[in-house]
N, C-alpha and C positions, 0 to 999 in steps of 0.2 A: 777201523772198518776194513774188512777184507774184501776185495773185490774181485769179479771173475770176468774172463771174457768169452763172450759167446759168438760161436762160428756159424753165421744161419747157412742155410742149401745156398741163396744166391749169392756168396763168397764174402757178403759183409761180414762186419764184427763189430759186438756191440759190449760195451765196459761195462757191468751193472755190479752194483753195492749189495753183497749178501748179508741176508736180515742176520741178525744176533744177538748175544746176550752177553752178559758177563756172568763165570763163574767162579764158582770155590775153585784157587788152583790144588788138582789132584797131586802134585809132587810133595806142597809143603803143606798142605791143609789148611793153607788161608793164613801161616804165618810171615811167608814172604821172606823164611831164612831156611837153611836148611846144610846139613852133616854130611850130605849123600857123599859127599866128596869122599868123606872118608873111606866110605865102604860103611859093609858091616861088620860088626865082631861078633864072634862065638864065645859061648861062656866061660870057656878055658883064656879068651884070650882078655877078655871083661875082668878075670880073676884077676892076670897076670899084671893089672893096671894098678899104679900108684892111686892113693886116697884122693889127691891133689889134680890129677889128670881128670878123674873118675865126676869130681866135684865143679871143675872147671868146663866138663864135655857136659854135663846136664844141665848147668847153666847156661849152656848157650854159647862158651867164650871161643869153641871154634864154627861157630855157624857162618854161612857167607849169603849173600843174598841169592836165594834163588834162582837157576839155570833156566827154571820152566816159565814163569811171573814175572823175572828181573827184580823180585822184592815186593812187587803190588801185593800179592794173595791172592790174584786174580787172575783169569786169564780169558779171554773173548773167544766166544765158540759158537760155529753156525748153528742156529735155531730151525733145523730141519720141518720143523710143523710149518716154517711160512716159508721155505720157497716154494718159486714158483714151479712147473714143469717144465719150464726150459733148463732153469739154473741148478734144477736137479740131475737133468740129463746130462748138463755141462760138469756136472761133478765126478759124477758117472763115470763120463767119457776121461778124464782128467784121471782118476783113479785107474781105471782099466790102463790107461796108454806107461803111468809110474810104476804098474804091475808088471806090463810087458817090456819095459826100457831092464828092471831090475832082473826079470828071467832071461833077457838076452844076456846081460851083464854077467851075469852065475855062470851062464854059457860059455863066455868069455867072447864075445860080440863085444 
């Protein structure tokens, strides 16, 4: 579960559990391994590969468990239809402030 905390006007803060789901993880398609490591190849460079290599890489013998999942196939993601209008505001505000840390950062702040 992911949790957020929210700033009211009169200075409190309140910790709440944002609603969620599990989903297909988009990096490995729900296999929970995955090559990315390696990069990609291009088809000159696909040529350039031994039978052996070629036969071992689509079986899977260099896959590692997934960066994005950790190997589940899955991965938890906030379910925007049920929050609340606080916990969206609070998302909001969270994004906007990541947005502005990173253009002062470019800026060199």
């Amino acid at each position: 579960m992911k949790t957020l905390t929210l700033y009211h006007d009169d200075g409190t803060e309140e910790v709440t559990q944002l609603p969620g789901r599990w989903c297909i993880c988009g990096q490995c398609d729900g296999n929970g391994t995955s090559s990315a490591y390696l990069g990609a190849f291009t088809s000159s460079e696909w040529a350039e590969q031994d039978d052996d290599f070629k036969h071992d890489y689509l079986r899977g013998d260099y896959d590692r468990p997934c960066e994005s999942c950790g190997g589940t196939g899955k991965v938890w993601s906030i379910d925007s239809r049920k929050l609340t209008k606080a916990q969206r505001q609070a998302l909001q505000d969270e994004a906007d402030y990541r947005a502005e840390v990173a253009a002062e950062r470019r800026m060199g702040c």
